[in-house]
C-alpha positions as CSV (number, residue, x, y, z in Angstrom):
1,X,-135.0,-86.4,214.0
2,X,-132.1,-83.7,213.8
3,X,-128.2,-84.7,214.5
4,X,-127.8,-82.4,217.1
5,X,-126.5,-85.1,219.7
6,X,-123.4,-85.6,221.6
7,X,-122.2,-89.1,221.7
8,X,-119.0,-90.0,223.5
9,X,-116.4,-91.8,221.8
10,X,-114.4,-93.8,223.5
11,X,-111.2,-95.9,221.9
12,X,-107.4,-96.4,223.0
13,X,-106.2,-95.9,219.5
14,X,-105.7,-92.3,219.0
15,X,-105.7,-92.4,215.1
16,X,-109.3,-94.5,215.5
17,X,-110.9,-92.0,217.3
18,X,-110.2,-88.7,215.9
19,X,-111.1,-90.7,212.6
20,X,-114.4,-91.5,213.8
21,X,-114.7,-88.0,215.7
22,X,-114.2,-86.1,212.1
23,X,-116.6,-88.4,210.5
24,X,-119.0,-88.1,212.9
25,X,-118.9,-84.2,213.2
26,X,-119.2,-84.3,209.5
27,X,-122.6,-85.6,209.6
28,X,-123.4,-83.0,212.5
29,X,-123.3,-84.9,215.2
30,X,-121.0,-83.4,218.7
31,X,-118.3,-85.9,220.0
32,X,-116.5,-86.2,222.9
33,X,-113.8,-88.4,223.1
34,X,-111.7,-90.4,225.4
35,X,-108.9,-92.5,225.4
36,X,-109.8,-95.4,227.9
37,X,-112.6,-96.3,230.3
38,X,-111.3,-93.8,233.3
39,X,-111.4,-91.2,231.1
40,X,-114.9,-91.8,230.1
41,X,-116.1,-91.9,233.3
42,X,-114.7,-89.1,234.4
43,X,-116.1,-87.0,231.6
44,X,-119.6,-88.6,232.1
45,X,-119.6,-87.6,236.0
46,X,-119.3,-84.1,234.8
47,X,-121.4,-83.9,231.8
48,X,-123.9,-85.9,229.8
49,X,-124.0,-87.5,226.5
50,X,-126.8,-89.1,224.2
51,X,-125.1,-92.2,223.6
52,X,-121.6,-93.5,224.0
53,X,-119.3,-95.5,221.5
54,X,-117.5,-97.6,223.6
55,X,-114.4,-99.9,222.4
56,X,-114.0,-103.7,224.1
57,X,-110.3,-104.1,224.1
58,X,-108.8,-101.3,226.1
59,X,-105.7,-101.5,228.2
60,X,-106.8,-101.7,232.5
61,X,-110.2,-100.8,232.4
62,X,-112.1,-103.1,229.3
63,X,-115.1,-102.2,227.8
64,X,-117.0,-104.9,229.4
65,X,-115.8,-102.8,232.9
66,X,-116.6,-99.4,231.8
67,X,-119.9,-100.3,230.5
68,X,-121.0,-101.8,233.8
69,X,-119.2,-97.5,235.8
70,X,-121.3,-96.2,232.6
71,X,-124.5,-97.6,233.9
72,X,-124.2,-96.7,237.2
73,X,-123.6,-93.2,236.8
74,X,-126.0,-92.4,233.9
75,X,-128.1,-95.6,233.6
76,X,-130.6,-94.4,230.6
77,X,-127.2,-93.2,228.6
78,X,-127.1,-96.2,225.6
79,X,-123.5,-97.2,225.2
80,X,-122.8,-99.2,221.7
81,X,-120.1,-101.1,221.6
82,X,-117.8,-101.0,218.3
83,X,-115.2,-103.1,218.8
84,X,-112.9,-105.0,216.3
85,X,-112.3,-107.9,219.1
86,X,-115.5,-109.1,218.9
87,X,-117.2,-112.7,220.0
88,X,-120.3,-114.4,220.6
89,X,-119.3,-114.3,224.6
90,X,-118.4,-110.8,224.5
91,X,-121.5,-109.8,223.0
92,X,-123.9,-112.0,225.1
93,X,-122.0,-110.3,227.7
94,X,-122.5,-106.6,226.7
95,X,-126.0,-107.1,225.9
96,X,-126.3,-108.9,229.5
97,X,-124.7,-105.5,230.9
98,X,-127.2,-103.5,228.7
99,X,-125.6,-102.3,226.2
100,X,-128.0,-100.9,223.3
101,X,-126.1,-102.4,220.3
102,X,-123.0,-104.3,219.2
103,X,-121.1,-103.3,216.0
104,X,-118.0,-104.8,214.9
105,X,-115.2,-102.7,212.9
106,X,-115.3,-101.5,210.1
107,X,-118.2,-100.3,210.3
108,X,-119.8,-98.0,207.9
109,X,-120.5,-94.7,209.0
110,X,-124.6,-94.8,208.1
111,X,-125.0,-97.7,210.6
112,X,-123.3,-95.6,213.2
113,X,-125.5,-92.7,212.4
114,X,-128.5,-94.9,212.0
115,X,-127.6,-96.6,215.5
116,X,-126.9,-93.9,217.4
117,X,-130.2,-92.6,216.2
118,X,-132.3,-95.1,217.3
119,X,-130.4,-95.0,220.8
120,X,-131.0,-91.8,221.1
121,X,-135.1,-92.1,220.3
122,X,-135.0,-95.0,222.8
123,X,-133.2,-93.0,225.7
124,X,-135.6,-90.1,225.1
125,X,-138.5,-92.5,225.4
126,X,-137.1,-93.8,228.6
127,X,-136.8,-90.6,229.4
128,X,-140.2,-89.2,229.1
129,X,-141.5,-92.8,230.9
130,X,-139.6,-91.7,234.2
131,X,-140.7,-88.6,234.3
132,X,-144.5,-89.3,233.2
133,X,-144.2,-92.0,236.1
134,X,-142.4,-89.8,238.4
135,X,-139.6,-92.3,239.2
């Protein structure tokens, strides 16, 4: 499968996420970015993304929040959740919300890659189910 996705990033430390963004574009992969769950949103109501990166602790609107707007507006989008904060109730509850995946940080760049991958393969087979089923 080719690297030519575009997965939104989305973190309230700057330094974090232009980090990630360079690592990420490295390995050929587009990012967006944004610096809270608003943002996100905002950017996801006017274009789409493969896969989102989505932080847990966030100032106002948490991850937990923005994950549940995310999958209203583009419900087949996977949203992994990378999040340094993480616990066994925070977890049960992303994966309740549907998140694809929940990494905690550091984590090293070929599991992101490898992740978003596999999100990206399952969104497209999702995808191709709707349509085949004309939902």
């Amino acid at each position: 499968m080719d690297r030519s996705w575009t997965v939104l990033l989305v973190d309230d430390e700057p330094l974090f996420l232009d980090t990630l963004s360079k690592l990420l574009q490295r390995q050929h992969v587009l990012t967006l970015t944004a610096p809270d769950g608003p943002s996100a949103l905002a950017l996801l109501r006017d274009r789409d993304a493969d896969a989102v990166l989505l932080d847990l602790k966030m100032p106002g609107m948490d991850g937990l929040e923005t994950l549940r707007e995310i999958k209203k507006i583009r419900p087949l989008t996977p949203v992994i959740i990378l999040t340094g904060h993480a616990t066994l109730e925070s977890g049960t509850e992303a994966l309740k919300l549907e998140a694809y995946d929940f990494l905690t940080k550091p984590a090293k760049v070929s599991k992101l890659i490898e992740t978003i991958q596999e999100a990206v393969r399952s969104r497209r087979l999702a995808e191709e189910a709707v349509r085949r089923d004309g939902r």
